[in-house]
C-alpha positions as CSV (number, residue, x, y, z in Angstrom):
1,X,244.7,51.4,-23.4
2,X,247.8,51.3,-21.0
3,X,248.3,53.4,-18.2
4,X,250.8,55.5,-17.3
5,X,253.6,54.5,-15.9
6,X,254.1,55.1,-12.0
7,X,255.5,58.4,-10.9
8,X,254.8,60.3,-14.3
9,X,253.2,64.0,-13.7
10,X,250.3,65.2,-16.1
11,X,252.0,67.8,-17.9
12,X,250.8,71.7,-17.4
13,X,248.9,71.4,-20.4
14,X,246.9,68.7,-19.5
15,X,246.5,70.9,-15.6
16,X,245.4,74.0,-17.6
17,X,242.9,72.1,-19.5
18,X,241.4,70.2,-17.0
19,X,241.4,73.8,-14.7
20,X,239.5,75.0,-17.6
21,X,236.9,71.8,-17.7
22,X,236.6,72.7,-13.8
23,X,235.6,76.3,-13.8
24,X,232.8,76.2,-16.4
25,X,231.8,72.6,-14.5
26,X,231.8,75.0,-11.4
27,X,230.4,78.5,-12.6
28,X,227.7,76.3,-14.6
29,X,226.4,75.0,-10.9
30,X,227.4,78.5,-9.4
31,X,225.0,80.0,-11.6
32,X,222.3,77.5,-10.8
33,X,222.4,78.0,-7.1
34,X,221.9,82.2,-7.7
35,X,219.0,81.2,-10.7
36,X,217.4,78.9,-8.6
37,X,215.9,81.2,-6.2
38,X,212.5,83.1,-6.0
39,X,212.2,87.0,-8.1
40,X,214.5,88.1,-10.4
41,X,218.2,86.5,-11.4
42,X,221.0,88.4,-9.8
43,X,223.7,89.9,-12.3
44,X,226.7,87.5,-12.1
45,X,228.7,90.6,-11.1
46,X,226.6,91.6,-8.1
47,X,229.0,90.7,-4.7
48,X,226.7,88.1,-3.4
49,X,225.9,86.1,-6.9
50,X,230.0,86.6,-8.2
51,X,230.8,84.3,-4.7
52,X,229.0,81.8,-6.2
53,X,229.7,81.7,-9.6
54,X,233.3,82.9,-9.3
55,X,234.2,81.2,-6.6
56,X,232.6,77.4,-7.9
57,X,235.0,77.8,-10.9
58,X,238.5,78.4,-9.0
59,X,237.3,75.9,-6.1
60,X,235.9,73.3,-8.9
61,X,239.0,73.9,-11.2
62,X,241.8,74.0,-9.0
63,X,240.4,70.8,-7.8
64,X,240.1,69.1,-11.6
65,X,243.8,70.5,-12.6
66,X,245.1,69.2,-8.9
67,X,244.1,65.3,-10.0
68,X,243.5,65.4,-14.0
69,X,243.9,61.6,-14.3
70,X,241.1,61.0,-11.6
71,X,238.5,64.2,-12.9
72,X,236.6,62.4,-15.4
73,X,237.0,58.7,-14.6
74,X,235.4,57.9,-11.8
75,X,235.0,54.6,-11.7
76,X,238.4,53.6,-12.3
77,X,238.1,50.8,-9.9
78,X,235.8,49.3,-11.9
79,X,238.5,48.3,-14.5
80,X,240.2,45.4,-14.9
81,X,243.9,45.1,-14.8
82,X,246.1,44.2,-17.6
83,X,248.1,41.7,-15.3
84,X,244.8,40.0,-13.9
85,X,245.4,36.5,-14.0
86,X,242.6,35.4,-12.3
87,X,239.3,34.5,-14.5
């Protein structure tokens, strides 16, 4: 698989889906944080409990749609490079 060339922007598309990935990535650990705790589960729309849930999606997908190509791959220093002449 190549990579892109230098300089070429992930298309608003790709942004939007990644955003997407983000929030339910975020609101599914938003919600663990309010579950986690002792008595009863908070409504997701009570103040405190919408922070977290709410607030993990925007923060978590504004930060996937902000660097799409880097969201899911980690350990992309780990791969080697088509030019690699050294073996």
């Amino acid at each position: 698989m190549s990579k892109p060339p230098i300089g070429v922007e992930p298309s608003l598309t790709k942004r939007a889906c990644y955003f997407v990935l983000g929030a339910l990535l975020g609101a599914t650990l938003g919600y663990g944080f309010i579950s986690a705790g002792p008595g009863p589960t908070p409504s997701v729309f009570e103040p405190h409990a919408a922070l977290w849930v709410f607030g993990g999606a925007v923060i978590c997908g504004l930060l996937a749609a902000y660097s799409p190509d880097k969201f899911l791959d980690g350990s992309r220093r780990f791969h080697r490079r088509d030019d690699d002449t050294t073996k």
